[in-house]
N, C-alpha and C positions, 0 to 999 in steps of 0.2 A: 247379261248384257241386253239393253236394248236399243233400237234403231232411233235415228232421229228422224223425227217427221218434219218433212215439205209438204205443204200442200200447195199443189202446184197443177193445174188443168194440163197445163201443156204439156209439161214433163210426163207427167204419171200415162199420156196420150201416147206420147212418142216411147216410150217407154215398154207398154204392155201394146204398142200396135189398138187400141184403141179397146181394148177387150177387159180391161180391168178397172176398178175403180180405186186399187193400191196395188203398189207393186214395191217392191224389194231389191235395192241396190245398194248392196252392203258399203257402209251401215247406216242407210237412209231408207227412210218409209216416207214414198212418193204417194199422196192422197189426190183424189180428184178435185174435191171441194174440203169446204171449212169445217161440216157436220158429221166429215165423216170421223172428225179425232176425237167426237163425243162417244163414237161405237166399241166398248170396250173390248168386245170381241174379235172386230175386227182388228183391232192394235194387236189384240193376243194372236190372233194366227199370223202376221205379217213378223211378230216379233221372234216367235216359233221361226219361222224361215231364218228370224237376224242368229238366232242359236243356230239352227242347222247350218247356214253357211260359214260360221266363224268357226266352228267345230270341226268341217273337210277343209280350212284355211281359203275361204270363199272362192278363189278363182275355180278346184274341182269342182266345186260346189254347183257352177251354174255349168261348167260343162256336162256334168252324171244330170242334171234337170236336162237338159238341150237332150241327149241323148237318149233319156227314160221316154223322155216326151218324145220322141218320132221313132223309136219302139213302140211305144201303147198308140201309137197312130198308125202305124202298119197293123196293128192288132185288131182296134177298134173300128177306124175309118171313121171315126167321127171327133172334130177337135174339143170338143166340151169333156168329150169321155176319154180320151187321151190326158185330156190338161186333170181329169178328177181322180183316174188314176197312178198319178203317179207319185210315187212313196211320198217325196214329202208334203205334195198338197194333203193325201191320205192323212196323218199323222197332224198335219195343220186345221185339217176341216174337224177329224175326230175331236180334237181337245180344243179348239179355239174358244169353247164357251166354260173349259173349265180355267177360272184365270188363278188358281194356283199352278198350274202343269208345268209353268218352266221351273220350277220351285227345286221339283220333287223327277223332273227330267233327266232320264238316263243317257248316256254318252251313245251318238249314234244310234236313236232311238227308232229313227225314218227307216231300221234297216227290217223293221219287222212289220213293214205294212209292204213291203217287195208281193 
């Protein structure tokens, strides 16, 4: 499966609180501008998340993110290193440049970068 892309300034704004330039709301991939749908990579991690969240049936999905995410921020104390570790950005950053990976992607794969 993958996401449909909006590119959309405002949305993708209101969206990620100002800190992303795509964001993920299943099953929509929210871009900032027009150049960023030429980034093949970037589609592949965005779309990585559209798997991960349709696989926990997306509503757990963005709860266990909310959740990972202000764990690894009492951990880390710093919001870059909180938002980089948490399983499924891990798993989204590691393979985003490989764009066979959702191909050959295992069920619940985010669970081995914990």
């Amino acid at each position: 499966m993958k996401g449909k892309v909006i590119v959309s300034k405002f949305w993708t704004n209101i969206f990620s609180g100002r800190k992303a330039v795509a964001i993920v709301i299943f099953p929509f991939i929210f871009l900032l501008d027009q150049h960023y749908k030429k980034n093949k990579f970037l589609l592949n991690h965005e779309n990585i998340h559209i798997k991960q969240a349709a696989e926990m049936l997306v509503v757990p999905f963005y709860i266990w993110y909310v959740i990972e995410f202000l764990i690894r921020f009492l951990q880390y104390k710093k919001f870059r290193q909180a938002y980089l570790n948490i399983s499924f950005e891990r798993e989204a950053y590691r393979n985003e440049r490989n764009l066979h990976y959702l191909k050959k992607r295992k069920l619940w794969a985010f669970s081995s970068y914990f």
